[in-house]
BASE-146768 format. One line per field, with one value per residue: x, y, z of N, C-alpha, C in turn; chain; residue number from 1; residue in three letters. Coordinates in Angstrom, 3 decimals. Layout:
N
n.px	(X:...)
n.py	(Y:...)
n.pz	(Z:...)
ca.px	(X:...)
ca.py	(Y:...)
ca.pz	(Z:...)
c.px	(X:...)
c.py	(Y:...)
c.pz	(Z:...)
marmi	(A:...)
miza	(NUM:...)
donu	(ALA:...)
//
This chain:
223
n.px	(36.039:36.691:35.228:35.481:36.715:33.557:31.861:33.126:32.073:29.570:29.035:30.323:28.344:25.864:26.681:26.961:24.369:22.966:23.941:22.782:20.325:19.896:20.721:18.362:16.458:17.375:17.873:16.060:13.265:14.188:14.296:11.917:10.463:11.421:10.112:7.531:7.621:7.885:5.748:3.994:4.571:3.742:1.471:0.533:0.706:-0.727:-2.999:-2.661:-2.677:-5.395:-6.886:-6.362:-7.050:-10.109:-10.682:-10.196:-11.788:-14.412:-14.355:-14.276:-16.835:-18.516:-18.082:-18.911:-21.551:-22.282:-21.714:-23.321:-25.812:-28.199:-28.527:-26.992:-25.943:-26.742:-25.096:-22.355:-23.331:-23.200:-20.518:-19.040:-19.674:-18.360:-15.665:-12.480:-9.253:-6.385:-4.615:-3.992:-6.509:-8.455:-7.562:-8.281:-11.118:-11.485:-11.037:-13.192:-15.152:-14.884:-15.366:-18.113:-18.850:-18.521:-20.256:-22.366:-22.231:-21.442:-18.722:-16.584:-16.504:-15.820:-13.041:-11.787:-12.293:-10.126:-7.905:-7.347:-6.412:-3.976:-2.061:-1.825:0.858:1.700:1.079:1.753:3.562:2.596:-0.273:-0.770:0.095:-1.867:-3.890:-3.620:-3.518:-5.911:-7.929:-6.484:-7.430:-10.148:-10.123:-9.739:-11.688:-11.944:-9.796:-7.082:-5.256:-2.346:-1.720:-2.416:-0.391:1.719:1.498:1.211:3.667:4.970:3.953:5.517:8.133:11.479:11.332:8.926:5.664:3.868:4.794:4.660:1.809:1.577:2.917:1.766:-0.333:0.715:1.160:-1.016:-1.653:0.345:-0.819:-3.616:-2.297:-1.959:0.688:2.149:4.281:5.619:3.991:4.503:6.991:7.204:5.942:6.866:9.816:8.358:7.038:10.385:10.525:12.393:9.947:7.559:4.198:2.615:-0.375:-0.165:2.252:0.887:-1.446:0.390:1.645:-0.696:-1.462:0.055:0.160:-2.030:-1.336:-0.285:2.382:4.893:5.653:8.592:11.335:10.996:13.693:15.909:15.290:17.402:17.473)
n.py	(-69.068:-68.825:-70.373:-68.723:-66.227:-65.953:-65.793:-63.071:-61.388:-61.371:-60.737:-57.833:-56.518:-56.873:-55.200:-52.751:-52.601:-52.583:-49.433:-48.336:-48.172:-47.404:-44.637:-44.158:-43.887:-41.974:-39.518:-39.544:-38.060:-35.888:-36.026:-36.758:-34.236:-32.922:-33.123:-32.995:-30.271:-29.233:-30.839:-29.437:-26.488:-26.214:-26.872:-24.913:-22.521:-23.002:-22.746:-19.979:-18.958:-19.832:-18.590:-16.104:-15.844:-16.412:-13.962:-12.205:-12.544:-12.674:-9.699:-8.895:-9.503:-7.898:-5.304:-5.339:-6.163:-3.413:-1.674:-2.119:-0.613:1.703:4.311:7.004:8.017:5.496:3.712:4.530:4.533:1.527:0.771:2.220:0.128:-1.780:-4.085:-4.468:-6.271:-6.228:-4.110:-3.038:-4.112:-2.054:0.223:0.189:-0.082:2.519:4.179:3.979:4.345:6.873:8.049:7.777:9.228:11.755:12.043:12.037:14.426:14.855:15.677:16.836:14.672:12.433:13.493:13.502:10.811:9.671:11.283:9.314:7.321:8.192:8.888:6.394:4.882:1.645:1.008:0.838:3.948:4.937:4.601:6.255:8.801:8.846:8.865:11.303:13.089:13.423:14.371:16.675:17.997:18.023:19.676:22.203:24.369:25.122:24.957:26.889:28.217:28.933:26.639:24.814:24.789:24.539:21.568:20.386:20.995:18.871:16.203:16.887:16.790:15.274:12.133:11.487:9.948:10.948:13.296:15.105:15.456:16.914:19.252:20.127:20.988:23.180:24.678:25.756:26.813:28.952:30.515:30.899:32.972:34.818:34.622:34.141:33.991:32.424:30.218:29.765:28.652:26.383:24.700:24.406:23.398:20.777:19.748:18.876:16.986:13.513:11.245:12.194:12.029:11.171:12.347:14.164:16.024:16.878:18.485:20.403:21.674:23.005:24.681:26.475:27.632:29.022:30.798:33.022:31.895:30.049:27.198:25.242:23.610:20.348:18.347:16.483:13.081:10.109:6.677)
n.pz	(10.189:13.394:16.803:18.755:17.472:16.469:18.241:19.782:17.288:17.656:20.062:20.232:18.054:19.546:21.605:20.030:19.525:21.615:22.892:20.313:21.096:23.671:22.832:21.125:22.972:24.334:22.729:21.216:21.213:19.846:17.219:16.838:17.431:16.000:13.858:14.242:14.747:11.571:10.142:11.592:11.242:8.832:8.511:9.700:8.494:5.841:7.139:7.516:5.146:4.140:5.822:5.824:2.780:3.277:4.726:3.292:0.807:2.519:2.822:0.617:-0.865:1.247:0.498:-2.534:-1.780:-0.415:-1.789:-3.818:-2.966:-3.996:-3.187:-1.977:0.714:1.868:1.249:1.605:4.514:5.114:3.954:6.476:8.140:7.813:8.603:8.343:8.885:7.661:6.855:4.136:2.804:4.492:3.654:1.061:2.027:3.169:1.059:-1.082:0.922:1.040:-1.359:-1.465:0.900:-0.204:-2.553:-1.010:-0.041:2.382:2.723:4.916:6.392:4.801:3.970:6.235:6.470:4.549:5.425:7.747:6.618:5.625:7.578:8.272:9.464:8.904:6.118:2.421:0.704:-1.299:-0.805:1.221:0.192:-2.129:-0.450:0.786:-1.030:-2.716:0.170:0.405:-1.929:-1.526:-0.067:-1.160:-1.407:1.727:3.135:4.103:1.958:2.062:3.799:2.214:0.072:1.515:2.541:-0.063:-0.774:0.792:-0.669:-3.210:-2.808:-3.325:-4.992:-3.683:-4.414:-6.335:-6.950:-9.018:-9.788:-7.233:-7.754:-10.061:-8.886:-6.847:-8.961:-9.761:-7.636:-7.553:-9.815:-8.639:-6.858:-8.021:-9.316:-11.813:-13.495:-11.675:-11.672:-14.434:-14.594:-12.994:-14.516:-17.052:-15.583:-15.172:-17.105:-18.697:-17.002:-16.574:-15.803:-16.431:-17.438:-20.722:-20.588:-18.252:-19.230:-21.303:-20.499:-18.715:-20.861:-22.166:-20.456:-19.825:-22.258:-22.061:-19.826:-21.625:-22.055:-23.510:-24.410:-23.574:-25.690:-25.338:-23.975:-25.137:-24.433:-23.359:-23.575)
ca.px	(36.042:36.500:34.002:36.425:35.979:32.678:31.803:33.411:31.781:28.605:29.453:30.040:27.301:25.421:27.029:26.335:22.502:23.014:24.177:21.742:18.726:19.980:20.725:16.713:15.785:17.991:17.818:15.007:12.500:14.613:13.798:10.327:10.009:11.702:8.875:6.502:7.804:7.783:4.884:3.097:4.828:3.292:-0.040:0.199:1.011:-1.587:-4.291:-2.738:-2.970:-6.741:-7.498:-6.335:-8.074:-11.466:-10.792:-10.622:-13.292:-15.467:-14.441:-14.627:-18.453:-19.250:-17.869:-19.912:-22.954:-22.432:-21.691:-24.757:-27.138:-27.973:-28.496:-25.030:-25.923:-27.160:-23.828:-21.525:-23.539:-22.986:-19.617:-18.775:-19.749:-17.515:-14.194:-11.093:-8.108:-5.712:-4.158:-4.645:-7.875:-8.909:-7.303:-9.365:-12.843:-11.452:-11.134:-14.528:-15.930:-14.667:-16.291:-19.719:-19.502:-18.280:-21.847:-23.960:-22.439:-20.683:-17.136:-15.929:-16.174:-14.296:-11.474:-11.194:-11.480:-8.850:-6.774:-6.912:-5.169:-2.631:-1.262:-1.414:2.320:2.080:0.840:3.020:3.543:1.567:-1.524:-0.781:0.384:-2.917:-4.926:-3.682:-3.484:-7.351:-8.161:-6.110:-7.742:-11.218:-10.280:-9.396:-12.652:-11.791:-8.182:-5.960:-4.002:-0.768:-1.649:-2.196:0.484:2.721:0.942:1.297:4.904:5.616:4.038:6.026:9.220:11.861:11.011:7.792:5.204:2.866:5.555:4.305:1.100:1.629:3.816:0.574:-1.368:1.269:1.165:-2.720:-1.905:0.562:-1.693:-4.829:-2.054:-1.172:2.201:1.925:5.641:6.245:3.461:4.891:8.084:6.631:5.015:8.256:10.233:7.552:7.571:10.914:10.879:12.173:9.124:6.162:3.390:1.759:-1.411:-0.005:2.759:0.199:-1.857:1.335:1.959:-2.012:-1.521:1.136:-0.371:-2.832:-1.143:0.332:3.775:5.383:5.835:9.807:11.030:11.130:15.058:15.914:15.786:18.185:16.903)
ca.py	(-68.237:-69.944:-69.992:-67.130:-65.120:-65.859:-65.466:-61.748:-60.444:-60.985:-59.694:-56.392:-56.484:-56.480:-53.769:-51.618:-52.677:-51.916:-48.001:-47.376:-48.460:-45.884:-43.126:-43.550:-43.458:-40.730:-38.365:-39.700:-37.524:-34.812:-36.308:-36.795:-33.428:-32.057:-33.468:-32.331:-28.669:-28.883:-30.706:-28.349:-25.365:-26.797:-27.060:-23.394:-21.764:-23.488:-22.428:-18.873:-18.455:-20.021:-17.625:-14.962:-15.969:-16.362:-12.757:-11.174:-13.200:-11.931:-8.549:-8.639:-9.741:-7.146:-4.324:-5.741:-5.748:-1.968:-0.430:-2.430:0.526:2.935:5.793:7.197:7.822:4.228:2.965:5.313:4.424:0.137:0.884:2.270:-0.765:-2.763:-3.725:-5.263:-6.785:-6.071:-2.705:-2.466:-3.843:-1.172:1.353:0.261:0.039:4.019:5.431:3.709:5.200:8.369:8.426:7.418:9.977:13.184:11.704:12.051:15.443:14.934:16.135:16.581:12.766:12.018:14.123:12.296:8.659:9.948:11.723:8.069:6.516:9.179:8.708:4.781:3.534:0.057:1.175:1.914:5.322:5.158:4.670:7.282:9.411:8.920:9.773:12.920:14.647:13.311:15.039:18.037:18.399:18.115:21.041:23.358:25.986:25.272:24.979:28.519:28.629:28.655:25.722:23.690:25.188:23.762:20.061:19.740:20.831:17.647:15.559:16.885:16.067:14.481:10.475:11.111:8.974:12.114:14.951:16.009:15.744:17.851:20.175:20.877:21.670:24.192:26.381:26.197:27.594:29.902:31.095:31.901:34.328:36.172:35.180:33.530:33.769:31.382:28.840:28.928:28.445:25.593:23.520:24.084:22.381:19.751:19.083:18.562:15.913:12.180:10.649:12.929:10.780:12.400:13.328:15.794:17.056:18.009:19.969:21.942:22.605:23.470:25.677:27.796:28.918:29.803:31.958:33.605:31.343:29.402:25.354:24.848:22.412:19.024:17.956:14.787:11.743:9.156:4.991)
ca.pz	(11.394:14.431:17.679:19.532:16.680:16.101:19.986:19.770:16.779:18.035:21.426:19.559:17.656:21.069:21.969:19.193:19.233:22.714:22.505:19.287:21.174:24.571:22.346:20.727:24.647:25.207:21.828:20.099:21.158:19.203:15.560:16.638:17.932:14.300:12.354:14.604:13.642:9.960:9.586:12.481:10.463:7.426:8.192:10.220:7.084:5.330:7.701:7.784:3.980:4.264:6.971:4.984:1.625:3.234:4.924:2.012:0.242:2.907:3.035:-1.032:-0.881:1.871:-0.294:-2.883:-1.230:0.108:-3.229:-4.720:-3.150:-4.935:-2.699:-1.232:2.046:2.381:0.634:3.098:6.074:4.774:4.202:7.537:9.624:7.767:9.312:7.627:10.087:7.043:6.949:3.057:3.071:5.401:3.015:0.040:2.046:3.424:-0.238:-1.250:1.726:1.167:-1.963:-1.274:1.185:-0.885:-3.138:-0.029:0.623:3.865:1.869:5.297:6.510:3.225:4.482:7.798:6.051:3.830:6.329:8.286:5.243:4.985:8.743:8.655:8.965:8.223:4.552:1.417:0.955:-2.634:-0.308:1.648:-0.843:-3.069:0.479:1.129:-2.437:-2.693:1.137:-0.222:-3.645:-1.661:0.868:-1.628:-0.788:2.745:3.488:3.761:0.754:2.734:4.582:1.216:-0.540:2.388:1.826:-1.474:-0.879:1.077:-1.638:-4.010:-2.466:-4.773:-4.829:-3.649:-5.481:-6.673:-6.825:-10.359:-9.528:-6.637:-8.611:-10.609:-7.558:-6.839:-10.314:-9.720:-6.550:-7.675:-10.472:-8.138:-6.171:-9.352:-9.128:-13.176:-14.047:-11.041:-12.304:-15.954:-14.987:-12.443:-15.255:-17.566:-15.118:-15.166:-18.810:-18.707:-16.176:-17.369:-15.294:-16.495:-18.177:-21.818:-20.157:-17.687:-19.935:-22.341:-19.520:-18.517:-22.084:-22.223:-19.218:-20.281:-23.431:-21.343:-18.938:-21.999:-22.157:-24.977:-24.092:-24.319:-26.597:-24.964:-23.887:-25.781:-23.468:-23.481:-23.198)
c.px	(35.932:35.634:34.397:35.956:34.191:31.465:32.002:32.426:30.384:28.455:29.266:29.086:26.265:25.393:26.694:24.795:22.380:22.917:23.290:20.389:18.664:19.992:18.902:16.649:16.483:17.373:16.648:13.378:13.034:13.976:12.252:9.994:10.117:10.777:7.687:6.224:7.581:6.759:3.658:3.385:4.207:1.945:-0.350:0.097:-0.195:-2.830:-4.087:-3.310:-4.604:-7.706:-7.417:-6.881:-9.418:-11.806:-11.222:-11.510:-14.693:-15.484:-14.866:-16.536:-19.078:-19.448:-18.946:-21.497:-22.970:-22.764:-23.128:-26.273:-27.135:-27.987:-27.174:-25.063:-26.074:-25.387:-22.709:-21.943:-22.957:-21.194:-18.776:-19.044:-19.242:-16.109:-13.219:-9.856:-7.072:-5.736:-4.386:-6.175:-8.744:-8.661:-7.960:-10.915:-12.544:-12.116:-12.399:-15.361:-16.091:-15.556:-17.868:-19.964:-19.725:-19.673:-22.755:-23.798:-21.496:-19.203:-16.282:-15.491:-15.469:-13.295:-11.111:-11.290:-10.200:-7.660:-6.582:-6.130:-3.964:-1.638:-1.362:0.000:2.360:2.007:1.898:2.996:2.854:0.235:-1.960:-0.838:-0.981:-3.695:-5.396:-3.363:-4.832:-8.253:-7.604:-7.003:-9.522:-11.406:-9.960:-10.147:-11.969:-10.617:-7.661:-4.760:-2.586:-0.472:-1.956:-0.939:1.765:2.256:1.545:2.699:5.491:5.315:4.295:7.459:10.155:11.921:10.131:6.681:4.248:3.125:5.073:2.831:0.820:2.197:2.459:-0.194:-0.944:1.178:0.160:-2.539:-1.532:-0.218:-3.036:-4.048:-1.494:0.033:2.403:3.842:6.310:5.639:4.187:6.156:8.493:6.558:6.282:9.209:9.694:7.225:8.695:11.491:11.297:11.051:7.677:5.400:2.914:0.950:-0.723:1.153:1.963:-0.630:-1.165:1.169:0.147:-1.952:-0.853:0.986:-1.108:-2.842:-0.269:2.077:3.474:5.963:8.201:10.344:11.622:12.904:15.167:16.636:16.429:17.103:15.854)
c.py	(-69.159:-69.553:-68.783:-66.052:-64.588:-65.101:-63.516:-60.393:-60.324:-60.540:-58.130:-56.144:-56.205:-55.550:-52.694:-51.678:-52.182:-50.562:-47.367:-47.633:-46.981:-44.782:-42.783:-43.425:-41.788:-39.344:-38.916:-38.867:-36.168:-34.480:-35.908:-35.114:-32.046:-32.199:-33.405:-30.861:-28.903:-29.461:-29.804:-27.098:-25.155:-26.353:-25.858:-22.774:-22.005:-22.932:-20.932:-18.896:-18.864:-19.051:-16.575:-14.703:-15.774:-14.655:-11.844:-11.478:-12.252:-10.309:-7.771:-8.452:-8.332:-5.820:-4.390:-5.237:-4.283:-1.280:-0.746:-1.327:1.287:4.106:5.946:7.454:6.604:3.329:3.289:4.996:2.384:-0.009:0.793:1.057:-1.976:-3.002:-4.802:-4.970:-6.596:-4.633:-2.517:-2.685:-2.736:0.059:1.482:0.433:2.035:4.834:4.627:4.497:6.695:9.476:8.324:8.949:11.530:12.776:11.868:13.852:15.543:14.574:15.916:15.011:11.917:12.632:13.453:10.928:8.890:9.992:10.016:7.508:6.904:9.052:7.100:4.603:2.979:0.235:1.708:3.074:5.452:5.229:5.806:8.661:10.024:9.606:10.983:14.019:14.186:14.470:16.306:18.548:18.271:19.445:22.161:24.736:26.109:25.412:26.109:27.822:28.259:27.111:24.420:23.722:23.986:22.047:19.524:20.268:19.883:16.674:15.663:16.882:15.392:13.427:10.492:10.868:9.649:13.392:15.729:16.096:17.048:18.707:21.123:21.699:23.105:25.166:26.900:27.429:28.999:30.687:31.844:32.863:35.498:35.875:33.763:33.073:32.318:30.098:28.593:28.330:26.672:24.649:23.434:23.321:21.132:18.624:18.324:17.306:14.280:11.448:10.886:12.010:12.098:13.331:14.920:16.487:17.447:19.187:20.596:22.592:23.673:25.022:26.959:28.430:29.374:30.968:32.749:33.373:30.538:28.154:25.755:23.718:21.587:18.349:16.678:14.119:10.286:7.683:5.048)
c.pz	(12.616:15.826:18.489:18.927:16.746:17.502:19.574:18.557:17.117:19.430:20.794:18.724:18.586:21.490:21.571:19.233:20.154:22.738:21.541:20.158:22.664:24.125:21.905:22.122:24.664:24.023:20.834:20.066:20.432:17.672:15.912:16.905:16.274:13.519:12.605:13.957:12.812:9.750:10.643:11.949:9.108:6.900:9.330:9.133:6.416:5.859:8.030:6.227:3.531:4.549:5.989:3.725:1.999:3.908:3.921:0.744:0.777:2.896:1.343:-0.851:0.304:1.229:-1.190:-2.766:-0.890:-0.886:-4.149:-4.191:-3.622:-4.352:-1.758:0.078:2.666:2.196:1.962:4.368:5.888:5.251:5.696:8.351:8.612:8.053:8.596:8.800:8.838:6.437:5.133:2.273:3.330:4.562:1.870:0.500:2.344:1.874:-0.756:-0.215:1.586:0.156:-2.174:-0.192:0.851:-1.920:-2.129:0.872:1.934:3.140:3.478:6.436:5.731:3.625:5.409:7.269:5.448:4.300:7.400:7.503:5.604:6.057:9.377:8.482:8.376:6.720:3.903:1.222:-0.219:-1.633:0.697:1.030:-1.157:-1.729:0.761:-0.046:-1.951:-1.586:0.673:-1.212:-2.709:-0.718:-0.191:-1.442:0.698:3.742:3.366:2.397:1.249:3.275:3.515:0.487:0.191:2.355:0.622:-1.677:-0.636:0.128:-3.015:-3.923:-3.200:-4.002:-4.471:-4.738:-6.609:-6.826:-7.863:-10.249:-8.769:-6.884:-9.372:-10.093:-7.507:-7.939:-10.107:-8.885:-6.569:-8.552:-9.840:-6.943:-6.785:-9.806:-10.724:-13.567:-12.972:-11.466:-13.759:-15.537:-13.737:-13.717:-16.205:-17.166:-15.279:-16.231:-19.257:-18.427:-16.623:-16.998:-15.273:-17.219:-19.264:-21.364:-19.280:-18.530:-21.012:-21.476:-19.015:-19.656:-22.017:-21.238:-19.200:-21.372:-23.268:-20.538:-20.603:-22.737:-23.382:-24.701:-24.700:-24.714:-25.593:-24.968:-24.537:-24.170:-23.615:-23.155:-23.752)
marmi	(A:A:A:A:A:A:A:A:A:A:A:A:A:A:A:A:A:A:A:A:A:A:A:A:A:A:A:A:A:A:A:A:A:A:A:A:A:A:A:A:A:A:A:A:A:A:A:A:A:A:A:A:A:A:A:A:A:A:A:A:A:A:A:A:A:A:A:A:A:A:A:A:A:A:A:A:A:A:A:A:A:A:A:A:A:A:A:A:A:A:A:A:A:A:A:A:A:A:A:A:A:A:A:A:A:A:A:A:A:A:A:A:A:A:A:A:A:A:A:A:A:A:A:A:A:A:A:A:A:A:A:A:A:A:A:A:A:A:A:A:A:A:A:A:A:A:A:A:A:A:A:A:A:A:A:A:A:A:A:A:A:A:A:A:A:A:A:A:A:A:A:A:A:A:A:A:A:A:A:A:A:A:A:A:A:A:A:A:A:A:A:A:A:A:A:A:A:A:A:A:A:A:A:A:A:A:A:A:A:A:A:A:A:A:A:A:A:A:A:A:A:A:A)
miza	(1:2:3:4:5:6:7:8:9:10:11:12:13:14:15:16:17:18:19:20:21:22:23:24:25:26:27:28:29:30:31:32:33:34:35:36:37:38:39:40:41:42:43:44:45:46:47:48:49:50:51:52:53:54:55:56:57:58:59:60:61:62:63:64:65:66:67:68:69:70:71:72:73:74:75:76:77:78:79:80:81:82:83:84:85:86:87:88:89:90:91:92:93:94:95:96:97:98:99:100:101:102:103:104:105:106:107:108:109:110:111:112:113:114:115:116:117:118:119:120:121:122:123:124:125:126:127:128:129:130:131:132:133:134:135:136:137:138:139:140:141:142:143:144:145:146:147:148:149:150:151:152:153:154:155:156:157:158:159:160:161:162:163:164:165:166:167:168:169:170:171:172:173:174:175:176:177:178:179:180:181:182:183:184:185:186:187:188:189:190:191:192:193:194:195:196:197:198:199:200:201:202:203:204:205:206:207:208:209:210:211:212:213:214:215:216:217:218:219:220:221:222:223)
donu	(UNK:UNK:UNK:UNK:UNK:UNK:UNK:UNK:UNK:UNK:UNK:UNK:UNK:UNK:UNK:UNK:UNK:UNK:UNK:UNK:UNK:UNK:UNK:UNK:UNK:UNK:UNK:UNK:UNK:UNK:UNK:UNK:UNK:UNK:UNK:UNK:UNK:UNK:UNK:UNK:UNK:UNK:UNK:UNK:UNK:UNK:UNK:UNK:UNK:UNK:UNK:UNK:UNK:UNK:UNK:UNK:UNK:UNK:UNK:UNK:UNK:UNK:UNK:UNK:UNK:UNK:UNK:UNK:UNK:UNK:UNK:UNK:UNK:UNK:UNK:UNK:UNK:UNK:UNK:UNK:UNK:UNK:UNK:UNK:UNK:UNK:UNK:UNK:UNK:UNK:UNK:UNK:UNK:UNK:UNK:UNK:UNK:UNK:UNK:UNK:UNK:UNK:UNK:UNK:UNK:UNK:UNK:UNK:UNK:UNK:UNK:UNK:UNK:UNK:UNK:UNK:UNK:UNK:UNK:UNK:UNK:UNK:UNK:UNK:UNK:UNK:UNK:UNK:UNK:UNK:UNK:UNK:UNK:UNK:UNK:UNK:UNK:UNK:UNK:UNK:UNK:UNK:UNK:UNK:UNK:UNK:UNK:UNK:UNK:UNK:UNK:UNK:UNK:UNK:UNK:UNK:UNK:UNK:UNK:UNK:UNK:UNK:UNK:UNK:UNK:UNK:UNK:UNK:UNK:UNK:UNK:UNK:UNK:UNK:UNK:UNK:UNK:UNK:UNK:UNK:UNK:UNK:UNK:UNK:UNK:UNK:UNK:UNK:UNK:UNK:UNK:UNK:UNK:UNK:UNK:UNK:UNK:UNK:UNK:UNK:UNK:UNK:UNK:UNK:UNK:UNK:UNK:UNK:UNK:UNK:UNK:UNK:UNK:UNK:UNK:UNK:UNK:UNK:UNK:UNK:UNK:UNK:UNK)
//
């Protein structure tokens, strides 16, 4: 290689060292700023799922401690002054509450924790669901007839998570208005259903030889 050459390639060489060292000036706070994110995304995450473990650690242990009294007014009053920042949290200390306080007597303070469940949004509709048969099934002395009837119509809804449940409600219902031929023929449907569990298709069947009816035979189910 001769000194011309040799002259030129390190000229360009220069050059290029040159241009990579302006571009770090120019764009190098980009990289650095990328690996700030991911490992600042990293170790957010990390201290959310912390946060959120020791939440429900503590909210575990407070429960705990509440239910460990023995007298139910003491338990229900414990309960109440505990607070959970997580919407199903909050729905498990409710239905604990609810029952400590239907044990101390105050049935209708269990209806209103309940009924809070039942009109939470953010919650799955199973939690809702379960709220408001429970609040239903504890108004039954106190509720008009019509005005449960119509309840336990919406949670029996097709796809809702408790329809056969609430289906049951209904024969009851129709049964304490006399109107028997509509409950048997209530719980028959019910039997039928591909999604009924043993237990309650044996208490339709139970129910209908009760009112007088004859269980019909079971449709063969496919799968």
């Amino acid at each position: 290689m001769s000194d011309v050459d040799s002259f030129i390639e390190e000229v360009t060489e220069e050059v290029r060292r040159d241009r990579m060292f302006l571009l770090l000036r120019r764009w190098g706070w980009v990289g650095v700023l990328t690996v700030i994110l991911i490992v600042g995304g990293a170790a957010f995450n990390e201290f959310r799922k912390a946060r959120t473990t020791g939440q429900a650690e503590d909210l575990g242990d407070a429960i705990l401690q509440a239910l460990a009294q023995n007298d139910s007014a003491e338990r229900a009053s414990s309960l109440e002054g505990i607070a959970s920042e997580a919407p199903g949290g909050d729905a498990v200390l409710k239905m604990l509450l609810s029952a400590s306080q239907v044990e101390a007597g105050s049935r209708q303070d269990a209806v209103d924790s309940l009924n809070a469940i039942a009109v939470q949004g953010d919650l799955p509709e199973i939690y809702r669901a379960i709220a408001g048969f429970k609040a239903l099934l504890l108004q039954s002395e106190t509720m008009p007839v019509a005005d449960r009837r119509q309840q336990f119509e919406v949670l029996a809804a097709p796809g809702a998570p408790l329809r056969l449940l609430a289906q049951e409600q209904l024969a009851l219902i129709d049964i304490s208005e006399g109107n028997v031929d509509a409950a048997i023929e209530r719980l028959q449907a019910m039997r039928q259903d591909a999604e009924i569990g043993v237990d309650l298709q044996q208490r339709a069947a139970q129910l209908i030889v009760a009112l007088g009816g004859e269980p019909e035979p079971l449709a063969a189910r496919q799968g």
